[in-house]
N, C-alpha and C positions, 0 to 999 in steps of 0.2 A: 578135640578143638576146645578151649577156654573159651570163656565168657567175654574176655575182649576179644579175642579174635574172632570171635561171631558179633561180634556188636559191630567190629569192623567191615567184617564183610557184609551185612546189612546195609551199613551206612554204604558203601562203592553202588551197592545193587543199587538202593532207590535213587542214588546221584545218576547212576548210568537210566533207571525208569525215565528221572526228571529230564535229562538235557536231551529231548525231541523238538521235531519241528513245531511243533502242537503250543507247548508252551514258550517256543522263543517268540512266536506272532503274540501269544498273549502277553509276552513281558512286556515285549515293543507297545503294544497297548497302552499298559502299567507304566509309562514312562511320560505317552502323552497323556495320557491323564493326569497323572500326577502335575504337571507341566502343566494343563488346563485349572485345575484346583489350586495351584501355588498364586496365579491369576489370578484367581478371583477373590483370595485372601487377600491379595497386596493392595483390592481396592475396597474392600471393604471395613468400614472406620470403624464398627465394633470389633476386628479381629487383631489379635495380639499382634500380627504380622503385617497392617495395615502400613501400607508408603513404606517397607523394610527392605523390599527385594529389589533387585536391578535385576529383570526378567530380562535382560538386553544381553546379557554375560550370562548364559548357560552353558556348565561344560558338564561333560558326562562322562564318566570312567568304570571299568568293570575288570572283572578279574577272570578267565577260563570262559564258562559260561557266561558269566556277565560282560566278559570280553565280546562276544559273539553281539550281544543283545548290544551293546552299543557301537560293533561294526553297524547293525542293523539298523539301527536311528540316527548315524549321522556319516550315512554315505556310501555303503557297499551295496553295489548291485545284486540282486537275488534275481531277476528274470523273472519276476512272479507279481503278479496282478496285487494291487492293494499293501505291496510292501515298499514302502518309502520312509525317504531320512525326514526327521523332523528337524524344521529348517531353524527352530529355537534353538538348536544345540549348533554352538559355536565355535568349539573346540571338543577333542576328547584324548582321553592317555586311554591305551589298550593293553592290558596286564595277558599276556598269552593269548597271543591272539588263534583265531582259526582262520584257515584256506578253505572257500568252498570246495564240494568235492562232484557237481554236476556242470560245471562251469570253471571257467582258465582264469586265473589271478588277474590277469590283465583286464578282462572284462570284468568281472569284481570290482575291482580298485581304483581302476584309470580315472573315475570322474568324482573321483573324492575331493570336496570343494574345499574342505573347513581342515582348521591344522592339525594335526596325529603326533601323537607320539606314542611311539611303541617299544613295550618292555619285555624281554623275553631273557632267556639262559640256554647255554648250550645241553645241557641237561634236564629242558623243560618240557616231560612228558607226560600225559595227562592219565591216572589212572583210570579214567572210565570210558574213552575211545582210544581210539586208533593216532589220536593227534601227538605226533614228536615236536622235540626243538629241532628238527632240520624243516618242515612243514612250516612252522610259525614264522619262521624267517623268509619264508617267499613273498609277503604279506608288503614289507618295504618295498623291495624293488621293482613290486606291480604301482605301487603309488605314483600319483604322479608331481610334478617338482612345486615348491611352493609348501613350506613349514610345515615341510614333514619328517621325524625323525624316528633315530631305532639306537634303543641300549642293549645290549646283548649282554649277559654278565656268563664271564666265564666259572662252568661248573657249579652254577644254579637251576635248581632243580622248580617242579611245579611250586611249590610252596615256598621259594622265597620270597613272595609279593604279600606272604602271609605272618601274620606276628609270631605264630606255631610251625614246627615243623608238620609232618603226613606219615604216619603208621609206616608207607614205604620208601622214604627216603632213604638213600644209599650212603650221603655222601654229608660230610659236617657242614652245618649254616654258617658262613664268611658274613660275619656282622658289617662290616664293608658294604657287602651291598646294600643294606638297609641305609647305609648312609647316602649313598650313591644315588637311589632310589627317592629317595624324599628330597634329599635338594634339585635334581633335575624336573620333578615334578611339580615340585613346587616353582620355582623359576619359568616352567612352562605354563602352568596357571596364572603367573604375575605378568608374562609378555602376553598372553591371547587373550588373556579375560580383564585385566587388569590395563591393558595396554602398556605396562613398563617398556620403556626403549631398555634400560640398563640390562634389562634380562632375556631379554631378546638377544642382546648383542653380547651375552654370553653363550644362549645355547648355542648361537651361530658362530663363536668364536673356539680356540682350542685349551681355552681355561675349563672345560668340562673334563678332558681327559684329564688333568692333574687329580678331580676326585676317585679316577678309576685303576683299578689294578690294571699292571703290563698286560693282559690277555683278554681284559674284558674288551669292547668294541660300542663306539660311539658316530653315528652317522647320522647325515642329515643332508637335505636338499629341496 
């Protein structure tokens, strides 16, 4: 074995150590705090960031793991004492999302208030669990109706939400989706945070799919 290929398998291990239940309840933590302390900067006139924030427009986004953590804070049902969405966070985009696995997507999902949008690939499977791209796509159609959307790109892998490819990616990166990806995101942080009608009445329109190749998939409701 070389010295990157052990560096590599190091780095899968302590990813597979880090993403437990233990520290997704702490990150959830780390969110509203951070979100309490952004507060208290925005009113205080010695801080550089004093009257700068509109604490009113929080959106939150994550990617695999950080996917999860912001299922967590704005809206997925856990069944578990002391785990709730914070109700700051306004909107959020979900980069590979997860399906709980002690509970039915329906109960998960159903009472998700704030708008979603979710990114996933038909080849988006996570090297440190069990989670595939057919799992991540259950995730939509437990949602319930009311701005909420799903990009699917075809034959993108875990890592194309990322600037780099992944040690075991199979398959070539389609720069495309990078494109794909930043203007629907963007246009969805302009219509829910921002309030744009203009962009709103594009996600909801079918001028999205002109930026998507023939087999990628674009849904909403």
């Amino acid at each position: 074995m070389g010295f990157a290929n052990k560096t590599t398998v190091d780095a899968v291990r302590d990813m597979k150590k880090a993403a437990n239940a233990e520290n997704l309840f702490l990150r959830m933590k780390d969110v509203s705090v951070v979100i309490d302390q952004l507060e208290k900067w925005n009113i205080e006139k010695e801080h550089e960031l004093y009257n700068r924030l509109n604490l009113e427009k929080i959106g939150m986004s994550g990617h695999s793991f950080g996917a999860l953590t912001t299922q967590a804070v704005s809206g997925q049902n856990f069944r578990i004492s002391g785990v709730e969405a914070d109700p700051r966070i306004k909107a959020s985009v979900l980069l590979s999302p997860t399906i709980p696995k002690r509970i039915s997507e329906k109960v998960a999902f159903e009472h998700v208030k704030i708008p979603w949008l979710i990114m996933t690939g038909t080849h988006d499977n996570s090297i440190i669990n069990d989670t595939d791209a057919a799992s991540r796509m259950k995730v939509f159609p437990a949602l319930p109706k009311g701005d909420k959307y799903e990009l699917v790109l075809n034959k993108a892998e875990h890592s194309a939400f990322n600037d780099k490819g992944l040690p075991n990616d199979k398959l070539p990166r389609n720069p495309n989706h990078h494109k794909s990806i930043l203007a629907i995101s963007t246009a969805f942080w302009d219509a829910f945070l921002l309030e744009n009608q203009e962009a709103k009445d594009w996600l909801n329109s079918d001028a999205v799919n002109f930026l998507l190749e023939k087999e990628d998939r674009w849904q909403k409701k």
